[in-house]
N, C-alpha and C positions, 0 to 999 in steps of 0.2 A: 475348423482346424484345431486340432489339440494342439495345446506349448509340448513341444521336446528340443532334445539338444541340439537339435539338426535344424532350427529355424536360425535362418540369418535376418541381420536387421532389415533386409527391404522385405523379408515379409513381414514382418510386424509391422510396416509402414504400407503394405499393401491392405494390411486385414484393418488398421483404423481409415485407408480412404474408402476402403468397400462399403465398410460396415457404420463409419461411424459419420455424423454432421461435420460439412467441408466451412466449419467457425474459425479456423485456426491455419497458420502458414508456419508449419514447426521447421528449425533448423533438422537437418535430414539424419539425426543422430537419436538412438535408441536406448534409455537411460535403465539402466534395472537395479542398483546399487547407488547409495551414498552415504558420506564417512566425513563430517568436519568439514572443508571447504570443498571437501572432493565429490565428483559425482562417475560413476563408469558404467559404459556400455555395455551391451549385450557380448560384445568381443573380449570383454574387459578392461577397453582402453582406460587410461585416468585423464583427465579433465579436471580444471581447475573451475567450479561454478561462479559466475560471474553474472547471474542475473539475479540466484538467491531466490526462485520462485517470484519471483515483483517483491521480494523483499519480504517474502512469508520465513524462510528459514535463516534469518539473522543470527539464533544459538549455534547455526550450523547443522549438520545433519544427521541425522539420526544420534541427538546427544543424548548420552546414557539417561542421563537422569529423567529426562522429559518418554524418554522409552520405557523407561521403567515405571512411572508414575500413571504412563498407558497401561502395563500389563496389570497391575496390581490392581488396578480399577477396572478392567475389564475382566479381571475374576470373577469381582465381586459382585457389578453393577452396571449397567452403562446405561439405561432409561427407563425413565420415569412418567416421562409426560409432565408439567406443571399443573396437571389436575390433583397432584401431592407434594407433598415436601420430598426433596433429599438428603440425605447428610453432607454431601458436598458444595450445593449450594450458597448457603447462607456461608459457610467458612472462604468461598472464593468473593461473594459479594464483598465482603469484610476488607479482605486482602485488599483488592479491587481501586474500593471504592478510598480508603484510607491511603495507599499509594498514591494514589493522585489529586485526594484531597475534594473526592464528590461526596453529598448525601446519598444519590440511588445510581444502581448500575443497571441499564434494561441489557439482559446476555441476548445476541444470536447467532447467526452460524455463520453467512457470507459477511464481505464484506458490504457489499450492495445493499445486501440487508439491514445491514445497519444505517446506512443513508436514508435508506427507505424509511428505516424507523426515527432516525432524528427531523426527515422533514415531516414526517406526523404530528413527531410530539413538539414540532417549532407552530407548525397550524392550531393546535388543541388551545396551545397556550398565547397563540394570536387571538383566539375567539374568547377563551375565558380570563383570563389575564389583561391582555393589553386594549379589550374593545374595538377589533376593527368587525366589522359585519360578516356574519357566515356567508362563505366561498367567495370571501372577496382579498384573503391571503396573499401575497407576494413573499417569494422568496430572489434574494439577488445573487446569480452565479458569473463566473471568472469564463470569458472568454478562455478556451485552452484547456478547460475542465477536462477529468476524465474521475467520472463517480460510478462506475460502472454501465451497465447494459439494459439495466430494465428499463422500464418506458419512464419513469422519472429520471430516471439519471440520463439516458439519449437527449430526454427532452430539455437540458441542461446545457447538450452539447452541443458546440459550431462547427463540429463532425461533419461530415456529410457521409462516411461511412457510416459514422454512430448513429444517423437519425435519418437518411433516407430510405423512404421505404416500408418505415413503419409507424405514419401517421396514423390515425391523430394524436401529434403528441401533447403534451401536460400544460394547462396553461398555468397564469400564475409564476412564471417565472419573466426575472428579468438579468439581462444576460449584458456586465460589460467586460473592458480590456481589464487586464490583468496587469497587476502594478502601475495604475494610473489612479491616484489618488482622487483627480482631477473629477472621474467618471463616475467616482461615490458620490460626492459631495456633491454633486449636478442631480443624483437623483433621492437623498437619504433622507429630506424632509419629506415623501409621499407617507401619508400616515398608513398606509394600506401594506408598508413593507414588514415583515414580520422577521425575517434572517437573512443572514448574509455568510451563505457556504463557501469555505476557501480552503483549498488544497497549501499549506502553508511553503510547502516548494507543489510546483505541481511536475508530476515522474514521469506519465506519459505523455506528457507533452516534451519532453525532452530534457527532465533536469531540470526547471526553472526556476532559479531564486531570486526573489525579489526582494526589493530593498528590506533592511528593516523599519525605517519611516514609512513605510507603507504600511507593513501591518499592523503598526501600532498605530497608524493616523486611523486605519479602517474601525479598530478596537475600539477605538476614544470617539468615532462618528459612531459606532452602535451603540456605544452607552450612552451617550447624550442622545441619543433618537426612538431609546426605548427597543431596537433590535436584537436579536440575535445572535452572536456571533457564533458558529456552528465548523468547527475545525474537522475538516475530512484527515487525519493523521493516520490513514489506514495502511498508506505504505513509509510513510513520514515517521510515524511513531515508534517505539519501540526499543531506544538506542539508536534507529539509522542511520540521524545525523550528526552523531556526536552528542546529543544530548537526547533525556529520555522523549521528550516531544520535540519536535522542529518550532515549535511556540514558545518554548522555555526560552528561546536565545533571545528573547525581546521581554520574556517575563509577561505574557498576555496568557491571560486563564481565560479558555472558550466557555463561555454558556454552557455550550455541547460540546461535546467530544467525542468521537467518535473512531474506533479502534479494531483493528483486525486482523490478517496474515500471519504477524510473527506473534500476537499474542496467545497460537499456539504452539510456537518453532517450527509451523509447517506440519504439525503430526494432525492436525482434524481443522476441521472450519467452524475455527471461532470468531467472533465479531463481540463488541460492544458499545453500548452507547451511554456515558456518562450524561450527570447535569444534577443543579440539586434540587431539594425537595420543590421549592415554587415553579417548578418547570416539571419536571419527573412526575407528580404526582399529578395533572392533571389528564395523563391517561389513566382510566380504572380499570377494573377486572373486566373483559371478555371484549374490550375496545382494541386490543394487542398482543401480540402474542407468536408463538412459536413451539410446534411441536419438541424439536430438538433442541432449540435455544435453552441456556441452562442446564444441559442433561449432565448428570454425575461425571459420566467420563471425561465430556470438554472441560468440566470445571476443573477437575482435579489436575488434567495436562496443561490448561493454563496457568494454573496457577503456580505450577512447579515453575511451567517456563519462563513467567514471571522472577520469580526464584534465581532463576539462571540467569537471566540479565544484571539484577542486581549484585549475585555473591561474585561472579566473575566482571563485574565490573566494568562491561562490553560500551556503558557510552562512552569511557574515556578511552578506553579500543578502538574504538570506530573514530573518535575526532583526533587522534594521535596517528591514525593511519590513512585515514583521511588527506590530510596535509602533505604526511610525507609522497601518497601517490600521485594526487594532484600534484604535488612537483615534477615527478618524475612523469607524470601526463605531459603537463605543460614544457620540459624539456624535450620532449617528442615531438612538438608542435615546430618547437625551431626546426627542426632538420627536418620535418613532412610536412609541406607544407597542404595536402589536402586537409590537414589537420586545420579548424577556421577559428575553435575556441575548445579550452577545457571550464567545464563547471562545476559546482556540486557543495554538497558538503558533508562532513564524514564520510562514510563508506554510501551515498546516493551521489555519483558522479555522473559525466556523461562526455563525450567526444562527439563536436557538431563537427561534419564534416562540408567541407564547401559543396553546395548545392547543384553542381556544374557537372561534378565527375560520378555523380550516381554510384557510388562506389560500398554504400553502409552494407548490403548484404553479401557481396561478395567479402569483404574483411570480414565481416563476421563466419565466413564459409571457412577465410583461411585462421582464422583465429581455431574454430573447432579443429580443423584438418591439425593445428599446431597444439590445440591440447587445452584452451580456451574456448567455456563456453558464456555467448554474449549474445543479443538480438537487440536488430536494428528499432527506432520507433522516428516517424512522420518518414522514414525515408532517407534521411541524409545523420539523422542522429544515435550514435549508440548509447545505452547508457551499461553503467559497468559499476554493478553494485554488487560483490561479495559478499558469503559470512560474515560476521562481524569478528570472527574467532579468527581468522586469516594474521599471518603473523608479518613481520618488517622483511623476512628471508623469502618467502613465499610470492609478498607484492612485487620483488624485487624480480624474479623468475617471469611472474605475469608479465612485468613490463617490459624484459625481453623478449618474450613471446609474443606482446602487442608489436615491438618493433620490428621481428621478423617479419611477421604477416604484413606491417607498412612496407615493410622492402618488394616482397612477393607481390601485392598487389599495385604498387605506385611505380 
């Protein structure tokens, strides 16, 4: 079927169930434009975006500058392959790695990818570094995880969508509760552990923030144990939470770090993974790698969008706006009371709804049918993360729209 004017949105929604893999449960809304907080249909409706891609377009959308930084570099260049140098490379490493205060940055494309590649380089540097015996590696994950899809990140997971089905998965993982200080310290003297991966809020699981004595009791048990600490920040980072890492607010600098979605505003799939030279350099040449990872064009659109977070000054946007919705969440809560809890911080929030009245996808139907868009996660929980560029008049509107939609549906 050719695109013309004469296609309505349910066939575009009939040509991806025909044609494409049934991975995905999308809100029944057909996106072809977006502008700043806004996203519009094929009808041209306007919507106000409220999931922010999982948090890939934080600058907001389609922002000039990070568009522009596309075009000009797609004139010129867009790959190379890392069997050469480029001229954009080394100048985003640079950027990069001084913004956050790493020696090396390993670039790749997904975010998944980048997990992929920091629990490589946490194994390399268990075998050379820390002397535990080859393929005898532990790494320790967070009940409630969500590190992506591939077979180490399922094999991660207490999923059961995430991991049935597609045994055998990864050994070498050990897997406890999340914010239970308790369940580190019960296992952190095995010399055999080499990292300790943590989603520092974890998003798909619904928003969850945990203490800060937690992450800093976890921080202080890997340094005295010789491990890891390997921060998933891939929807975390960025500004999200109000500050440019969700780590910052405790002041813990990860071993690894690991970075993604918004660190290209959404315009290509970039990833990366921080650490410094005594960790970094024990992958060498042809142990690692990645076609596309590095290639002139992601660098030069990251690093602008980099750019844009800092000249407009978006973590103190996101934690100033943060607050004031979270109030006006949590005011919502008195008067609905399907509402059970509001969480979050900065612009990563979320609305658990009580567990009873199965109610997350249908509000989510009447939020898009009212000009909000938001998607459910476990089921009872929405999370409701905007642009970061969204303004005080703007949240204000959303949160009447969220309250319409509790009327309509409760």
């Amino acid at each position: 079927m050719v695109e013309n004017k004469q296609m309505m949105q349910n066939d575009y929604i009939q040509l991806e169930d025909k044609f494409g893999a049934h991975n995905y449960h999308p809100i029944p809304v057909v996106l072809e434009r977006g502008e700043g907080v806004f996203v519009y249909d094929t009808d041209g409706k306007q919507y106000f975006d409220f999931l922010s891609a999982y948090s890939a377009v934080n600058q907001g959308h389609s922002h000039p500058r990070i568009i522009n930084a596309l075009i000009q570099q797609a004139k010129k260049f867009t790959l190379s392959s890392r069997a050469f140098y480029n001229n954009q490379l080394g100048i985003y490493e640079e950027f990069i790695t001084r913004y956050f205060k790493y020696d090396k940055v390993l670039p790749m494309n997904t975010g998944v990818e980048a997990v992929e590649t920091a629990v490589k380089l946490c194994r390399k540097w268990a075998y050379e570094k820390k002397g535990i015996p080859e393929n005898k590696a532990k790494i320790v994950v967070l009940e409630g995880n969500f590190h992506g899809r591939t077979i180490t990140a399922i094999s991660a997971s207490n999923d059961p969508s995430s991991y049935k089905g597609f045994g055998p998965l990864l050994p070498g993982i050990i897997r406890i509760p999340y914010n239970d200080i308790e369940s580190f310290k019960n296992i952190v003297s095995d010399p055999e552990i080499a990292g300790f991966l943590i989603e520092p809020i974890q998003g798909e699981a619904g928003v969850v923030v945990p203490s800060d004595q937690y992450l800093q009791e976890c921080f202080s048990l890997c340094k005295r144990n010789n491990i890891l600490f390997i921060a998933d920040e891939i929807q975390t980072g960025i500004a999200r939470t109000g500050k440019m890492l969700a780590c910052d607010y405790v002041n813990v600098r990860p071993d690894i770090l690991i970075l993604g979605k918004a660190l290209s505003g959404g315009v290509l799939p970039v990833s990366a993974v921080l650490a410094d030279d005594e960790i970094m350099l024990c992958i060498r040449p042809g142990e690692h790698g990645s076609t596309f990872g590095g290639n002139p064009l992601a660098c030069a659109v990251a690093t602008e969008a980099l750019r844009v977070v800092v000249d407009e000054d978006l973590c103190q946007k996101a934690l100033e706006s943060g607050l004031y919705f979270r109030k006006m969440m949590t005011d919502l809560s008195q008067r609905y009371p399907i509402i059970e809890l509001v969480r979050g911080k900065g612009l990563l929030n979320a609305i658990v709804l009580r567990k009873d009245n199965n109610l997350a996808w249908d509000l989510c139907m009447k939020f898009a049918e009212n000009g909000v868009l938001a998607k459910p996660t476990h089921g009872h929980i929405i999370r409701l993360a905007p642009p970061l560029v969204i303004n005080k008049e703007q949240l204000e509107i959303v949160a009447g729209l969220i309250e319409k939609s509790l009327k309509q549906v409760s």
